[in-house]
Steps between C-alpha positions, in 0.01 A plus 500: 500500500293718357079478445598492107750180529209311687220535245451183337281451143245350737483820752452735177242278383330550831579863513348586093204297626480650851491252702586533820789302651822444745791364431763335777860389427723237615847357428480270241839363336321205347097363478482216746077450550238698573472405840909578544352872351241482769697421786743748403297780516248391766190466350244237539503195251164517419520848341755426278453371170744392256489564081520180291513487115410226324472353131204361358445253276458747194844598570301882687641613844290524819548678821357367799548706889455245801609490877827433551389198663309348211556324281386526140238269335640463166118335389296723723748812284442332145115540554529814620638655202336246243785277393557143491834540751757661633823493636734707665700731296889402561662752715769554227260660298346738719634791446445468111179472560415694754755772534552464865719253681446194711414606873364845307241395284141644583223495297482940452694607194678182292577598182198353380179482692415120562206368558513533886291256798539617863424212745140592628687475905585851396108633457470474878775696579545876525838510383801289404865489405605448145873510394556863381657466138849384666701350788502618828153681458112434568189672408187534772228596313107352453386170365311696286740772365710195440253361233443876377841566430593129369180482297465160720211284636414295798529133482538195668827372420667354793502138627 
């Protein structure tokens, strides 16, 4: 395969913005869980976070990035983007909305740019693993970068 095939709309997000990042790849026929994605590739639970979209109340979509761990706070994520609720958008619609697909949805590069919370776990960390724009691949990159390149914010989301 060549470097071409791999680039993802996420990794040329990254690269127009240059921000710095690696990328690791793994077999993937079909998205079982994050932590399946984890143990496949060997890295450590608690640096991988997982991208969840969501539907408010007003009928607008939210992104929220938390460990794969977690779990998401559905009240704690309505206050932090300023709606009465939300719920979880149904996974038949993801790809509609987002443009990637379930197992490959990350918060860098949806074809629109949602309003975005990162789970503030990931401030502490130097780096973590986001799913890359597509099966089978992760991004490593910085907390930070993350929120630069996703136009996201740090919140507390998580039960």
């Amino acid at each position: 395969m060549s470097k071409k095939e791999l680039k993802t709309n996420a990794m040329r997000m990254l690269e127009r913005q240059k921000i710095p990042y690696e990328y690791k790849t793994y077999e993937c026929e079909e998205f079982v869980s994050g932590i399946f994605t984890a143990d496949q590739t060997g890295l450590p639970h608690e640096l991988v976070y997982k991208t969840l979209v969501t539907t408010g109340k007003t009928g607008a979509h939210y992104v929220f990035v938390i460990p794969i761990e977690a779990e998401l706070d559905l009240k704690k994520a309505a206050r932090a983007v300023n709606e009465k609720s939300v719920e979880m958008l149904p996974v038949k619609e993801i790809t509609k909305v987002t443009g990637y697909v379930r197992g490959g949805c990350t918060a860098i590069g949806m074809k629109k740019q949602f309003p975005t919370v990162v789970d503030q776990s990931a401030e502490e960390k130097e780096q973590i693993y986001i799913s890359g724009g597509k099966l089978g691949m992760q991004l490593k990159l910085k907390p930070d970068d993350l929120c630069r390149a996703a136009g996201a914010v740090y919140g507390e989301i998580t039960m």
